[in-house]
N, C-alpha and C positions, 0 to 999 in steps of 0.2 A: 861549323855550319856548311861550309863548298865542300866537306868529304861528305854529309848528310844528304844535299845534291848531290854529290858526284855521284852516290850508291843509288839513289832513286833514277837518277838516268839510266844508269846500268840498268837498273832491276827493268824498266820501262820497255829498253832494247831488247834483252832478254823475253820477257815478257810475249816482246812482240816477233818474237824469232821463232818462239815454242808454240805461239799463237798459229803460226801461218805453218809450220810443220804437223800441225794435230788436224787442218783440215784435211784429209787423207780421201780424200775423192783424188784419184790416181791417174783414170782413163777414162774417158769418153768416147764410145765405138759408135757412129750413126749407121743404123739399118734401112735395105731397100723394105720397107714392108708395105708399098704397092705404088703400082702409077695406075694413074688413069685419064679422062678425060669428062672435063663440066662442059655442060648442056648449053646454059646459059647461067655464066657467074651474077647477072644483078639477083640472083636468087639469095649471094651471097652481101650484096650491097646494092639494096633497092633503089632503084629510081637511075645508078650508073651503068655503062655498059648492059645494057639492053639488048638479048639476044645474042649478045656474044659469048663465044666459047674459051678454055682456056684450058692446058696442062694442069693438071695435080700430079703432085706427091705425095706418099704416104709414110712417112719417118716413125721407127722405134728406137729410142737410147738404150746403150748396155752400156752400165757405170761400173767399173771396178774403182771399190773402196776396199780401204784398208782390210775391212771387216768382212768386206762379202761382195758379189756381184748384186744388183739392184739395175731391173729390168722399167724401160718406162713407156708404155701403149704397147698392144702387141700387133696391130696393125690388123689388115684384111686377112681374112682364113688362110693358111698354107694352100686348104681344098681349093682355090681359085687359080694358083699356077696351071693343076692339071684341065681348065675350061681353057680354049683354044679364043673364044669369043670375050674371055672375062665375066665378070660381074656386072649383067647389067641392071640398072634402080628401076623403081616401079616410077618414078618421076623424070620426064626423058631429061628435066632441067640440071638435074643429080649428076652427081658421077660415075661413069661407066670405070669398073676397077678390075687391073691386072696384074699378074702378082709376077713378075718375074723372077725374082728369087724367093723362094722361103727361107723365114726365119730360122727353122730347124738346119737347114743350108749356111744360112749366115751364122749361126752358133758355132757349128760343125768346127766351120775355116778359122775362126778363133781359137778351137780347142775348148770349148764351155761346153759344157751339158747341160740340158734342160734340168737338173737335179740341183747342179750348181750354183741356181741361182735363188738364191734365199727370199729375197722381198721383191714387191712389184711392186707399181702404181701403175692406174688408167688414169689419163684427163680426163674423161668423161665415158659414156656407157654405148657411144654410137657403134653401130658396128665395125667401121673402119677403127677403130682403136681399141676393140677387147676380143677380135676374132679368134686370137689363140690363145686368151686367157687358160684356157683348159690344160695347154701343153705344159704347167708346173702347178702343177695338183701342190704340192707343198709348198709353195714360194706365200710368204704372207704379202698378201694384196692390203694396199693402203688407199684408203676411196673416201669420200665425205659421206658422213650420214645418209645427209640430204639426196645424194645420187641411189647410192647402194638402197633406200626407202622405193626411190621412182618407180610406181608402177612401169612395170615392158608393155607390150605388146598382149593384150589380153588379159592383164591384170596380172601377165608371168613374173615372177623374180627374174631381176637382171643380171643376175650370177647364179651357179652354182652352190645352192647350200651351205653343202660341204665343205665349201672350200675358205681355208684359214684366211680372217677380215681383221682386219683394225679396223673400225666404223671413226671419222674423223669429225673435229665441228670446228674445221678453225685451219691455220696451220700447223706443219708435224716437221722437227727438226728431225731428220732418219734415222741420222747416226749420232746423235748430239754431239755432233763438233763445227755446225753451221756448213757444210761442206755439199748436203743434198738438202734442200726445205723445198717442201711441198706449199704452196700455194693457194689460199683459198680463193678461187675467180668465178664465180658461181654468174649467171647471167643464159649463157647458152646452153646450159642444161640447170638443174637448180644444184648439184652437185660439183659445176664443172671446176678442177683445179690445175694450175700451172706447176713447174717446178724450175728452185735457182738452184743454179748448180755452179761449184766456185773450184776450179782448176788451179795446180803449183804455174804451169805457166800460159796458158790458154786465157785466164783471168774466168772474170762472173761471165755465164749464159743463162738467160731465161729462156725452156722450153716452153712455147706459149698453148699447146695445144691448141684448139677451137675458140682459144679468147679471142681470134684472128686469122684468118684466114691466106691472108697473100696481101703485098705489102701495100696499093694502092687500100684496100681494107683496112689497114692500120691510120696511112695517112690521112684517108680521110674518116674515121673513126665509124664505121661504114658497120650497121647493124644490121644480120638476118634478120629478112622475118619470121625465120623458122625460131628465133631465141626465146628461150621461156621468160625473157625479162629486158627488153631493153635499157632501164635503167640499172639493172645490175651488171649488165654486160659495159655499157659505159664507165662504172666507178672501176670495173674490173681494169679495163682498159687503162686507166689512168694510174690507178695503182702498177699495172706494168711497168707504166713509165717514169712514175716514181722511184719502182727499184733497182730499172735501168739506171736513171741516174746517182741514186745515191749509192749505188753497188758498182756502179762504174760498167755496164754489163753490156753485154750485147743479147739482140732479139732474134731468138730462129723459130723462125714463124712454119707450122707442121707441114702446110700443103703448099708454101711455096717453091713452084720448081727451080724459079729461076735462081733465088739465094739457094737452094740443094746441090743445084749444078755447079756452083762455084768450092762450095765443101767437099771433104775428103771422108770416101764412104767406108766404112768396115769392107777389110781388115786393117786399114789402114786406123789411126784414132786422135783422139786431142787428148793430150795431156799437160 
């Protein structure tokens, strides 16, 4: 009977050795993909800070996995670096956005190609997050239904046709080895999705896209009104912190500057 345990510990250990080697998420490169300046952030948490203004940031992930590179938002257009004045919103409360580096630049310094990079995901379909969708015509884009449906602007598709989709209803394990999962956070757009992403030594990060915006936002569970759902931006919310905890994880919230400035930007990476 103690060698029948003895081999079941074994197998356990093992088990759990081969486990943590197959999640093969490798690197995580953070991208400049734009700064800018809000107008008045209670636009982004009603009723606080009132009239006051505030830095943004605009973050894209490049993940090398075992299997492929896997791109995550692409941020503000490239085309905004060459505007001297930036991107300014039709709402002056909005963010005014500049692209200091492009993507195509930050690829470059890497050595990745735009060709290189097989699958994407957007958190959601706003422009600050799919402005250079276009730039990997091949990359399979992973988007919820429910988004990729959302009528644009005039009743337009909010993609590109052509361009190779995984339509999702749920969450999507990427690589099926638990190492990249897409996140269904729906609330701020009726599509909008998160991603957990689990590193050999970095540990779990949850990229929160627009389920959140900057961290007084989080703490105080601080809903747009621009959200198609306050109560699904809420359950969204909580399910983050859910995962945090049971994943053990940390939260890098898109548009915060002040946790970006403390992180190490591409070329530099987490692994």
């Amino acid at each position: 009977m103690n060698k029948v345990v003895g081999l079941a510990a074994l197998a356990a250990v093992l088990w759990s050795v081969n486990g943590a080697q197959a999640q093969t998420a490798e690197r995580l490169y953070i991208l400049n993909c734009g700064e800018g300046v809000a107008g008045d952030i209670s636009r982004w948490s009603p009723g606080v800070n009132e009239g006051k203004s505030m830095d943004f940031v605009d973050n894209c992930y490049l993940i090398k996995h075992k299997q492929d590179w896997f791109l995550w938002d692409t941020g503000i257009p490239d085309a905004v670096a060459a505007m001297p004045n930036g991107l300014a919103p039709a709402d002056p409360k909005a963010v005014t956005w500049k692209r200091p580096k492009t993507l195509a630049a930050q690829l470059d310094a890497i050595g990745v190609k735009p060709a290189d990079i097989k699958a994407m995901a957007v958190s959601h379909t706003h422009p600050d997050h799919i402005g250079n969708v276009e730039m990997f015509p091949q990359a399979m884009l992973y988007v919820q239904k429910a988004e990729y449906e959302w009528p644009g602007a005039d009743n337009k598709p909010r993609f590109n046709p052509a361009h190779p989709v995984t339509q999702l209803e749920g969450d999507r394990d990427v690589f099926g080895d638990g190492s990249v999962t897409i996140l269904a956070t729906p609330g701020h757009t009726p599509g909008h999705q998160s991603l957990l992403v689990k590193l050999p030594n970095t540990g779990a990060l949850v990229l929160s896209g627009d389920a959140v915006h900057f961290k007084s936002n989080w703490d105080n569970r601080g809903v747009p009104a621009l959200n198609v759902s306050k109560e699904q931006t809420l359950a969204s919310m909580q399910r983050i912190a859910d995962t945090l905890t049971k994943d053990k994880a940390q939260l890098w919230i898109n548009h915060d500057k002040a946790q970006r400035d403390g992180l190490k930007l591409a070329p530099e990476f987490y692994d």
